[in-house]
C-alpha positions in Angstrom: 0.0 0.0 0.0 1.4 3.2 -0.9 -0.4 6.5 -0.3 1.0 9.3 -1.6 1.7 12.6 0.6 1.5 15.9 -1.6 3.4 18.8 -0.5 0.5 21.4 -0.3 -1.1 19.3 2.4 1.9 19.3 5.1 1.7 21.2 7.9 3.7 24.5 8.3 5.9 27.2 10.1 6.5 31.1 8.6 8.7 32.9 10.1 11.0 35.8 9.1 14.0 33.3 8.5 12.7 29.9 8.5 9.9 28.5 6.5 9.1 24.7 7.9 6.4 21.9 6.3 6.0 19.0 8.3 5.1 15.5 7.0 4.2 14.2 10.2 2.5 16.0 13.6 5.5 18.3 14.8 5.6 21.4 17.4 1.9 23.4 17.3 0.8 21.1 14.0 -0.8 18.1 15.1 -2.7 15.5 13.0 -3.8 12.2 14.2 -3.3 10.4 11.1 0.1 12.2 10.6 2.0 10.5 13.8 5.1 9.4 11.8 5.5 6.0 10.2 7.3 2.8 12.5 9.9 4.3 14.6 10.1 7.2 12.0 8.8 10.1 14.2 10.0 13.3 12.1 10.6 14.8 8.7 10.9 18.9 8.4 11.1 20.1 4.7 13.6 23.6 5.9 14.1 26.6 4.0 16.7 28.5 5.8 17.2 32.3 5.5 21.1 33.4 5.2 22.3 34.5 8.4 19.9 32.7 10.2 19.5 29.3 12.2 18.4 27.6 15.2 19.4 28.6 18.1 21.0 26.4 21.2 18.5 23.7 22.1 18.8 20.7 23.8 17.1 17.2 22.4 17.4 13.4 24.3 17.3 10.4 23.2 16.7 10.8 19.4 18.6 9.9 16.1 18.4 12.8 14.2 19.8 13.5 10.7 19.7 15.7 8.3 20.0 15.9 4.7 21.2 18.9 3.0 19.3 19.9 -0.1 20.7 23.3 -1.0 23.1 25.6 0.5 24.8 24.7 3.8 24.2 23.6 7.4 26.8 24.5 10.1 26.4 22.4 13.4 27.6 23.5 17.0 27.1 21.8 20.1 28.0 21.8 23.5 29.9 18.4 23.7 33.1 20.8 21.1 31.6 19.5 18.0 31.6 21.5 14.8 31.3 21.3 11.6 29.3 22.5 8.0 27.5 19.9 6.0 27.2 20.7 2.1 24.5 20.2 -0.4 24.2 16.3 -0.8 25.8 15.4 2.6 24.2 14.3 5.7 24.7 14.5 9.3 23.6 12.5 12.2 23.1 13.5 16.0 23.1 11.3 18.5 20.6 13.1 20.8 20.9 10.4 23.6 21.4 11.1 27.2 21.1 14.5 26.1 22.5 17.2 23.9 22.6 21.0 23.3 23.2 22.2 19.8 22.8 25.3 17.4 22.1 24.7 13.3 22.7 28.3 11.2 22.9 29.2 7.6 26.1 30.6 7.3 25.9 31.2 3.7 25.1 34.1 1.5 22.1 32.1 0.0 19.1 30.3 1.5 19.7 26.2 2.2 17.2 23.7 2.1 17.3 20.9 4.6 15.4 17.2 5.1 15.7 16.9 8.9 14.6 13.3 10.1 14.1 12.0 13.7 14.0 8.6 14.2 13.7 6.6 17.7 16.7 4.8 19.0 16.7 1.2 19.7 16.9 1.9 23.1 17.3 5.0 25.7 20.5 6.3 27.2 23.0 6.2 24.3 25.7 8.5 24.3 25.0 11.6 22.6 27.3 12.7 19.3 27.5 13.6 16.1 29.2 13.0 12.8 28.8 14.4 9.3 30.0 12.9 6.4 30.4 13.9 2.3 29.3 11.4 -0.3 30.9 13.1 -3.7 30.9 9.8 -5.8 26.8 8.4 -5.1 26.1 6.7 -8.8 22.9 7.7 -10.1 20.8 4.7 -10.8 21.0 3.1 -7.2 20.3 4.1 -3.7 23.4 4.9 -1.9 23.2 4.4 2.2 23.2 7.7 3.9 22.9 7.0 7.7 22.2 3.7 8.8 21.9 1.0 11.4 20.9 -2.4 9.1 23.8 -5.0 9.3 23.5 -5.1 5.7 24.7 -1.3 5.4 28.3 -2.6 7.7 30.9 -1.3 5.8 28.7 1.0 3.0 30.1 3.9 4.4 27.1 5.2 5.7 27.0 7.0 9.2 26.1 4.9 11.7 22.7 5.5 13.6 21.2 3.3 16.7 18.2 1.9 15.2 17.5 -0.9 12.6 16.7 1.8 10.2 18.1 3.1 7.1 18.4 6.5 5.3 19.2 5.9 1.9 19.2 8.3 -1.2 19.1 7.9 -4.9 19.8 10.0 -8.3 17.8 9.1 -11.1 17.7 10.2 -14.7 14.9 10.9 -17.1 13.6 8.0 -18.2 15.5 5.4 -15.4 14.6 3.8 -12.7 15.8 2.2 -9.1 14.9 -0.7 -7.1 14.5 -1.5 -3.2 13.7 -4.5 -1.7 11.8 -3.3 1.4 10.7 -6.9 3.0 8.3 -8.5 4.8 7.0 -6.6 7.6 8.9 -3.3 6.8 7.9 0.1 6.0 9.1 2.9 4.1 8.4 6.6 3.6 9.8 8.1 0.4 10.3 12.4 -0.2 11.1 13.3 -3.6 14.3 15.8 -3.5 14.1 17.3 -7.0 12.3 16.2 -10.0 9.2 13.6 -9.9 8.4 10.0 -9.6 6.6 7.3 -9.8 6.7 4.0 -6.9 5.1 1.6 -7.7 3.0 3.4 -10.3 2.1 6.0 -7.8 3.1 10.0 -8.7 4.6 12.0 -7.1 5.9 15.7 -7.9 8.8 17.4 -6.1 8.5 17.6 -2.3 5.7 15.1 -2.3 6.0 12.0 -0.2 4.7 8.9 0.2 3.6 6.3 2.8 4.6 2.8 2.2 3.9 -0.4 4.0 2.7 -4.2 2.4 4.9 -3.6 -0.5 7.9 -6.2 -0.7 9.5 -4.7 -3.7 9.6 -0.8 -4.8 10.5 0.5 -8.5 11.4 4.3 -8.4 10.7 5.5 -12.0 11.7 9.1 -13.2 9.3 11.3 -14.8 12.6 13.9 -15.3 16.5 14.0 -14.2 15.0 13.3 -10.2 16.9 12.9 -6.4 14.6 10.8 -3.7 15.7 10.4 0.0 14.0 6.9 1.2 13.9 5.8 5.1 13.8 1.6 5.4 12.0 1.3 8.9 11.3 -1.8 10.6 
């Protein structure tokens, strides 16, 4: 079963320097049927104004990453990490037993963000944080971002403490990708740029899509696309 997620319907934050949607129920938006997907609890579609960010702010016992779309995110927190993530990287936080961080937009343009949350497998972790640049992902198969599947061991993909997967994909015109999602899995799907199809299901850019009861999916591009898929069990 897929059901597809179209951008205009998130819900939403405007603010003089950020401008958030929310595919699942997040801060004052709440939705009942919007409650995240398996252990999946958060994904913010972020529009960052130059010279702007988030402010110190503590989180526990979370894995949170985040995908950079467009620009660049610069990361401080209170444990002496630091460190800038570029368009088509990812970082992960280790919320854990707790943490205090910042995220600003140092740069002279606007950057565009996925930020994910997903639940650890289990409370008090130690809290950290890595980033990590992937200049050489192939187009035409999904590349392991941040993960935690035994499978992924050795990919090269950041580490995270759950059985979960964040994986991400360039696809041309005309090509597609496939994932083997599994019995009892689920899967929720944001296109990047461009537009899809999974499974025979549309979806334009920023859409997304709920998946579950599907063993196998075929990502099909409608035009030159990027899609950012998390494997949950």
């Amino acid at each position: 079963m897929i059901t597809a997620i179209p951008f205009e319907s998130l819900g939403g934050l405007d603010i003089s320097w950020l401008s958030a949607r929310h595919h699942f129920s997040f801060g004052h938006y709440h939705d009942p049927s919007r409650m995240g997907c398996g252990v999946l609890r958060v994904w913010n579609d972020d529009t960052i104004q130059p010279g702007s960010g988030f402010d110190p702010h503590p989180h526990r016992d979370m894995e949170i990453i985040t995908y950079v779309r467009e620009g660049a995110i610069t990361h401080i927190d209170r444990l002496g990490n630091q460190g800038r993530t570029e368009a088509g990287d990812v970082q992960v936080m280790h919320a854990g037993t707790g943490i205090v961080h910042a995220e600003y937009n140092r740069e002279p343009d606007i950057t565009r963000i996925f930020q994910i949350w997903i639940e650890p497998d289990r409370a008090g972790h130690a809290p950290g944080w890595a980033t990590r640049a992937f200049p050489t992902r192939a187009t035409g198969a999904f590349t392991a971002l941040a993960s935690g599947r035994r499978c992924d061991d050795g990919s090269g993909a950041l580490p995270i403490h759950q059985d979960a997967a964040v994986l991400g994909a360039k696809i041309e015109a005309g090509s597609s990708v496939t994932h083997v999602l599994g019995v009892g899995r689920r899967a929720y799907l944001v296109v990047s740029k461009g537009g899809v199809s999974v499974n025979g299901t549309a979806l334009g850019e920023r859409d997304g899509a709920s998946i579950q009861e599907e063993n196998e999916l075929v990502i099909e591009a409608a035009v030159d696309s990027e899609v950012i898929l998390v494997d949950v069990p």
